[in-house]
C-alpha positions in Angstrom: 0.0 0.0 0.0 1.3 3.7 -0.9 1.4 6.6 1.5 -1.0 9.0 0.7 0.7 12.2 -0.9 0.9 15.4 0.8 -1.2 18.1 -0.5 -1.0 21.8 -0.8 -3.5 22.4 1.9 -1.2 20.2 4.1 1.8 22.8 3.6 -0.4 26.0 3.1 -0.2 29.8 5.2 -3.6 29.3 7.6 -3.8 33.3 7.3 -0.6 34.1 5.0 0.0 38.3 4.5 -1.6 40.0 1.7 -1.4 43.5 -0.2 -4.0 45.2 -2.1 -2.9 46.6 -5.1 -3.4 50.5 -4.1 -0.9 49.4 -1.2 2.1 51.6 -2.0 5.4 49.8 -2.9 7.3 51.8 0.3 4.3 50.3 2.5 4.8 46.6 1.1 8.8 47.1 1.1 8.2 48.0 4.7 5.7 45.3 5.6 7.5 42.3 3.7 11.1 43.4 5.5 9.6 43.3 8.9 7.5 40.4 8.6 10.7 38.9 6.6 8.8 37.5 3.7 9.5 37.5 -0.2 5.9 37.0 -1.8 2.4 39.0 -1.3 -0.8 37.6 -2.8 -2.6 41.0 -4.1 -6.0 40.4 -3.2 -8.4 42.8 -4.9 -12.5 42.5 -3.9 -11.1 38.4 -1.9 -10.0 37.4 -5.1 -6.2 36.7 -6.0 -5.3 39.8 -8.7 -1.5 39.5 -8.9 1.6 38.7 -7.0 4.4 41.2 -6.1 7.8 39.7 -5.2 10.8 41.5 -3.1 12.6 41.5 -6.3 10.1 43.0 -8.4 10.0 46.1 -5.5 13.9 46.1 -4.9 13.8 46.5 -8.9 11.6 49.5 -9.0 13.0 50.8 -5.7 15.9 53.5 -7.4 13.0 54.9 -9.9 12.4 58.6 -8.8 9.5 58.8 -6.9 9.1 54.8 -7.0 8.1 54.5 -3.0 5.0 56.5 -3.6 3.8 54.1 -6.7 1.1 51.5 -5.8 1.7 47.3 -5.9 -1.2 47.5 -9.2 1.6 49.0 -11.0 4.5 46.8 -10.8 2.9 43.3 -9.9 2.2 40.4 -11.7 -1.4 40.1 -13.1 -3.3 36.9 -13.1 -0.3 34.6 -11.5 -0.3 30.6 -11.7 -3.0 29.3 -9.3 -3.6 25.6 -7.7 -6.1 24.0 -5.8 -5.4 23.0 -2.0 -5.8 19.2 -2.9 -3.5 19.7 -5.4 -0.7 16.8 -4.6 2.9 18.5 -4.0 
């Protein structure tokens, strides 16, 4: 007999951080550097809109004015998406 396979929902965040996109990318620099994390859903209306990753902010971070621009702007729309039964 096999061992059943692990799942996503098995591995998951319970409550993992989020940004919305009209967060501002100084806010979600800020927020990801003291909650020490690299990834942040962006959640728009409880539906997943886009991801924005340290190194798309650190990216972005020397353009003039850059702090004051909002996640919408520089993260990615419509990123892959599984289902928590999904096997890992």
């Amino acid at each position: 007999m096999s061992k059943p396979q692990p799942t996503l929902a098995s591995n998951m965040s319970k409550f993992p951080s989020i940004a919305s996109p009209k967060t501002t990318v100084g806010e979600a620099i800020e927020f990801m550097e003291k909650c020490r994390i690299r990834h942040l859903p962006v959640l728009s209306e409880g539906k997943v809109v886009g991801i924005v990753t340290e190194r798309d902010l650190k990216s972005i971070e020397l353009v003039r004015d850059a702090m004051h621009l909002i996640v919408g702007d520089v993260m990615t729309a419509s990123p892959y998406r599984a289902l928590v039964g999904t096997p890992l």
